[in-house]
N, C-alpha and C positions, 0 to 999 in steps of 0.2 A: 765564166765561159767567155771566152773572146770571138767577138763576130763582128763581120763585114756588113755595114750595113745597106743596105740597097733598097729600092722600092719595088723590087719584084716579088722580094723575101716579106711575108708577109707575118703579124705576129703567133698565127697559126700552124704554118708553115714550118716556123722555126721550132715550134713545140715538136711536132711532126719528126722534125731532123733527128732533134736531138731525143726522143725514145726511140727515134732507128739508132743512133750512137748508140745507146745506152745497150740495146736488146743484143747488137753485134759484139759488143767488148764483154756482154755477158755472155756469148757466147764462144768469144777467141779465149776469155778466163778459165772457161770448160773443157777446153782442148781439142775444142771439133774443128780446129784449122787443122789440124794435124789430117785429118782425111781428106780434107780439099785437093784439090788437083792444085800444085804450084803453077802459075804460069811462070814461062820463060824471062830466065833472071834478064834485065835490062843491062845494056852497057851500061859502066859508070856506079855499081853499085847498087841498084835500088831493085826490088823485086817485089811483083806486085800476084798476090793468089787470091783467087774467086774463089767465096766462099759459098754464094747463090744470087740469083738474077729472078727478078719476078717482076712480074705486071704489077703497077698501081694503079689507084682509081684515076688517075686523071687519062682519059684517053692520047695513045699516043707515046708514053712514056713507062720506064721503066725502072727498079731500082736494084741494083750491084754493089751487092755489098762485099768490100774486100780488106784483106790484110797487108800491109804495103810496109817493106822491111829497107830501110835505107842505111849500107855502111857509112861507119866514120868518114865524116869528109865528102862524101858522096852528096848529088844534086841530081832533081829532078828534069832539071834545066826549063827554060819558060817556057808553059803550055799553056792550054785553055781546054774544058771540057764541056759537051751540050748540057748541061742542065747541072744542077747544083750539086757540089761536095759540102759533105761534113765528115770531118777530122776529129776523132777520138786520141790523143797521145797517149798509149797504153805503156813505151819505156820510152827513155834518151828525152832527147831533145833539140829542138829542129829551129831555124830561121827561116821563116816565110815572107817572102817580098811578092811587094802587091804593083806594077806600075805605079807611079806618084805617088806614094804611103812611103813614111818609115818602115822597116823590117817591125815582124811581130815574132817575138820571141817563148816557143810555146817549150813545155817541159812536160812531164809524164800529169794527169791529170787533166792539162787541160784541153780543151773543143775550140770548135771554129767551122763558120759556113762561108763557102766561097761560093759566089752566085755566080752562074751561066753566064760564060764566056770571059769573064774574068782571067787575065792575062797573071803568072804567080809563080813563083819557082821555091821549092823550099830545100834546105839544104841541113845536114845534118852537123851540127856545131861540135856536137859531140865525142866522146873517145868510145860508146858503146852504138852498137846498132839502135836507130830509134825505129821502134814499130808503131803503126800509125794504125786504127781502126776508122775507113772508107765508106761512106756509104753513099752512092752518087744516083741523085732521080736526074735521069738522063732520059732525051730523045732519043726512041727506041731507033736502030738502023745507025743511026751514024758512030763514027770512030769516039769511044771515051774518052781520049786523048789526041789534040791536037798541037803540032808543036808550033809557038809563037816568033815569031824573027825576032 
């Protein structure tokens, strides 16, 4: 599993993340994205559908879990979102750029945690659509995605 490492992401935390990966890719394997309400496809390629949204224990936040379908070639362009991603790659394969980091080059199998507020754009390298399993404990209220200059 590839992960960003930071001091907010805690080694608990990280376990946390990744059985929310695990339990949402068990369930996009099921076919219960298929019922989900799409959201509205993004210019540029990428489309992102809510699968479900609940409270966590920590007051204040929340977690959204979603399915996020990137064509060939297609970018997410630089953003940042309130509180933490983790990335399941369930097909394709994606390049992830982090401010100051080399690209990280992820392919169907593998994870990744990007911690709150973390500026990142990823792009699809690939000639098949990569689908990515999302699951983001976010600051409940604000925008999940903000975009980065």
């Amino acid at each position: 599993m590839k992960r960003i490492d930071h001091p907010r992401v805690t080694e608990m935390a990280r376990m946390a993340m990744v059985l929310a990966v695990v339990l949402t890719g068990a369930f996009l394997a099921r076919g219960h994205a298929q019922n989900a309400a799409p959201a509205a496809p993004a210019a540029g390629g990428v489309q992102r559908t809510l699968l479900t949204k609940a409270d966590v224990s920590v007051p204040g936040r929340e977690a959204d879990a979603m399915r996020a379908e990137i064509a060939p070639g297609a970018t997410t362009g630089r953003h940042t979102h309130p509180g933490d991603e983790i990335d399941y790659v369930i097909q394709g394969q994606l390049e992830i750029t982090f401010d100051g980091q080399p690209p990280h080059q992820l392919k169907a199998g593998d994870a990744l945690v990007i911690p709150m507020g973390t500026i990142h754009n990823a792009v699809n390298t690939g000639t098949a659509p990569a689908i990515i399993s999302a699951v983001f404990i976010v600051e409940k209220g604000k925008p999940l995605v903000t975009p980065a200059n």
